[in-house]
C-alpha positions, 0 to 999 in steps of 0.5 A, a space after each residue: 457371233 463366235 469370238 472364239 471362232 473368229 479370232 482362230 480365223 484370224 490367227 490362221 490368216 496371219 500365220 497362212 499370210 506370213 507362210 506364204 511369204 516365206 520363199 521356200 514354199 513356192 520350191 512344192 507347188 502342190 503346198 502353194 495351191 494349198 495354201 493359197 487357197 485357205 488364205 483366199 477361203 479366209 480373206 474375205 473373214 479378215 476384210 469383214 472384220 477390219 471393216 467392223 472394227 474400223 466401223 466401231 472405231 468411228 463410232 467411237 470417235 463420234 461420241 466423244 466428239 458429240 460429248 463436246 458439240 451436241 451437233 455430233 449427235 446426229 452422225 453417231 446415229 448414222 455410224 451406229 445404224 451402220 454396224 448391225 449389217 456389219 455385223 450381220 454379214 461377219 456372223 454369217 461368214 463364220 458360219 462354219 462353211 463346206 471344206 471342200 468349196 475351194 476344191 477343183 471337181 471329178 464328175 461322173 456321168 452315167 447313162 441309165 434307164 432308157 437305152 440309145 436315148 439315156 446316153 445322148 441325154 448323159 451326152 446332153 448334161 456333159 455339154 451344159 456342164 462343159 459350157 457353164 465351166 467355159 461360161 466361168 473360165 474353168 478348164 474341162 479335162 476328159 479323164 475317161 470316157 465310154 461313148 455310145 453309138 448314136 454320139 452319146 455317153 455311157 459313162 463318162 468323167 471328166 475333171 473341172 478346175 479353176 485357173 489359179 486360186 479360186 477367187 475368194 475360196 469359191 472354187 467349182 465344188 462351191 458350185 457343182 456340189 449340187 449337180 450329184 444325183 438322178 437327172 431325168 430327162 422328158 422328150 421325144 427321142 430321135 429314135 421315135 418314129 411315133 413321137 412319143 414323149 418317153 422317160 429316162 435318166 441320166 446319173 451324176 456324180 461329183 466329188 471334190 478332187 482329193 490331192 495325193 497327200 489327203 489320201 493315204 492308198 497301201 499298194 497292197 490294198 489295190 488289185 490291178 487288173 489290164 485289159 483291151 479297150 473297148 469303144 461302142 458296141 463293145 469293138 476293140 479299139 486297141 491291139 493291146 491290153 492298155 486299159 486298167 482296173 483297180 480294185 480297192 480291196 478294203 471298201 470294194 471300190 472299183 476305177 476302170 480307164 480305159 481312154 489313153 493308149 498307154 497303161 501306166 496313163 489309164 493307171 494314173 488317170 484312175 487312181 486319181 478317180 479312185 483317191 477322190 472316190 475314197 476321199 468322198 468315202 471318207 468325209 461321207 463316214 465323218 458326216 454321218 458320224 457327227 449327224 444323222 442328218 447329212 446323207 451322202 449323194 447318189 453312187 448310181 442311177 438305179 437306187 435314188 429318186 430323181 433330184 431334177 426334171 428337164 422336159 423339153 415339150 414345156 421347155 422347163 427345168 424342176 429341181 425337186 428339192 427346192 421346188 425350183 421352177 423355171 422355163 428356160 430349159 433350153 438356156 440351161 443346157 446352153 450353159 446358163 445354169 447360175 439361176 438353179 445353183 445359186 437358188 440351191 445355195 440360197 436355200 442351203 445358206 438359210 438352212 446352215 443359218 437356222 441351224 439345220 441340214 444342206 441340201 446339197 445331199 440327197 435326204 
């Protein structure tokens, strides 16, 4: 393990612990939360490391006790076979972990290919995301949403946090980060008369929500645009121009909300869409700098491959990029979806510990 590394943890731990003492810094509740969650993200490093070092203190404390009675010798054997998983387990939390795991999330979901059918299934990945979020104890925030005529969704996003500090520094990106990208859906849509089995696809997009400060936007690098809302099939829904468009001139992103009444509401709700999309901007560029082999996620439903396949006929689940099978697909959309992520997690664990890429991302 990396002394180096671990003793920067620990001096970040002592200082974050002496920092969050300090009265003064609960008057900004934005700084606390921050805080708070770097303590939590590192705790779990700190109590490893105190149950090493008291391991070895007993070690120590054995041998000089088998030094003076022989019948000692047999403990030592006992305390040293206790260290290598100490360690073991200490070596892989230093492994350098995402920055973003203690983040709150923005997911997006888009309709795609497949017409009526494309939107319930967008509808269908809303309610199993809302349901493993409940299942969690997280709280689900529509910020805008575009619905379609037969009850389904045309785009929509939604903001998923965790109440309070994430318990040690897992918040929901640590488990949603695998969910961007192309779902494809196989069944027979309510729309078929024949009962064909048809294909189409949904498209998510998560990215860990950006916090005011860790995006820097100029006024002038921002076009507003106003407009009347719209609901499904295309009907006004507001007598007046309430909805907005923001354009960030330098990368070309473009935020629309439209699902408040007021328009400084839908201005705010998409300027946190749009610092979290320029944050994610960010880090993209970062990654691709410091390796080739980190790709970003998808942005739309018509340019990736598929990373998961739900087929209702077979009741079965595929993640594509693990090979992942099961055939509880019913029990998946009803929110039960620890098994996926956590074989997710699984695998992109064993590829930081033999030194390669994440998997969280499409390649």
């Amino acid at each position: 393990m990396s002394n180096d590394r671990l003793s920067t943890l620990l001096d970040e731990y002592a200082a974050l612990e002496k920092r969050m003492e300090d009265p003064s810094i609960h008057s900004d509740q934005v700084l606390v939360r921050r805080v708070g969650r770097r303590f939590a993200e590192l705790a779990p490093i700190y109590a490893a490391h105190a149950e090493l070092e008291a391991a070895r203190a007993d070690l120590a404390a054995a041998k000089e006790l088998a030094a003076e009675d022989p019948a000692f010798a047999s403990e030592v054997e006992a305390v040293a076979a206790a260290l290598p998983p100490l360690e073991e387990k200490l070596g892989e939390m230093l492994i350098p972990r995402d920055p973003s795991d203690a983040k709150d999330v923005i997911i997006e979901i888009k309709a795609g290919e497949g017409g009526q059918e494309s939107a319930l299934f967008a509808g269908d990945l809303l309610r199993m995301y809302t349901r493993y979020a409940e299942r969690h104890g997280w709280v689900v925030e529509v910020i805008d949403s575009q619905e379609s005529d037969l009850g389904g969704v045309k785009d929509i996003s939604v903001g998923v946090r965790t109440k309070g500090v994430p318990d040690g520094g897992h918040g929901v990106w640590s488990r949603m980060k695998w969910e961007g990208g192309v779902h494809r859906v196989q069944r027979v849509p309510v729309t078929e008369s024949q009962g064909r089995i048809h294909t189409s696809a949904a498209g998510v997009l998560v990215l860990p929500e950006a916090e005011d400060v860790e995006v820097e936007i100029a006024p002038n690098d921002l076009r507003i645009d106003v407009f009347r809302s719209s609901g499904p099939g295309g009907q006004s829904v507001n007598t007046t121009d309430s909805a907005v468009r923001i354009t960030h001139l330098p990368t070309g992103t473009v935020v629309s909300c439209q699902n408040e009444k007021s328009q400084l509401q839908n201005k705010e709700s998409a300027m946190r869409i749009l610092r979290s999309r320029l944050l994610a901007i960010a880090q993209e560029e970062a990654d691709a700098a410091a390796s080739d082999s980190r790709k970003a996620q998808v942005r739309t439903v018509d340019r990736s491959e598929r990373i998961r396949t739900y087929n209702f006929p077979q009741n079965r689940i595929t993640d594509h990029r693990i090979g992942y099978t099961a055939y509880n697909l019913d029990l998946v959309l009803g929110g039960e979806l620890d098994a996926v992520l956590d074989a997710l997690a699984e695998a992109d664990r064993a590829a930081r510990l033999a030194g390669g890429s994440e998997i969280g991302r499409r390649p």
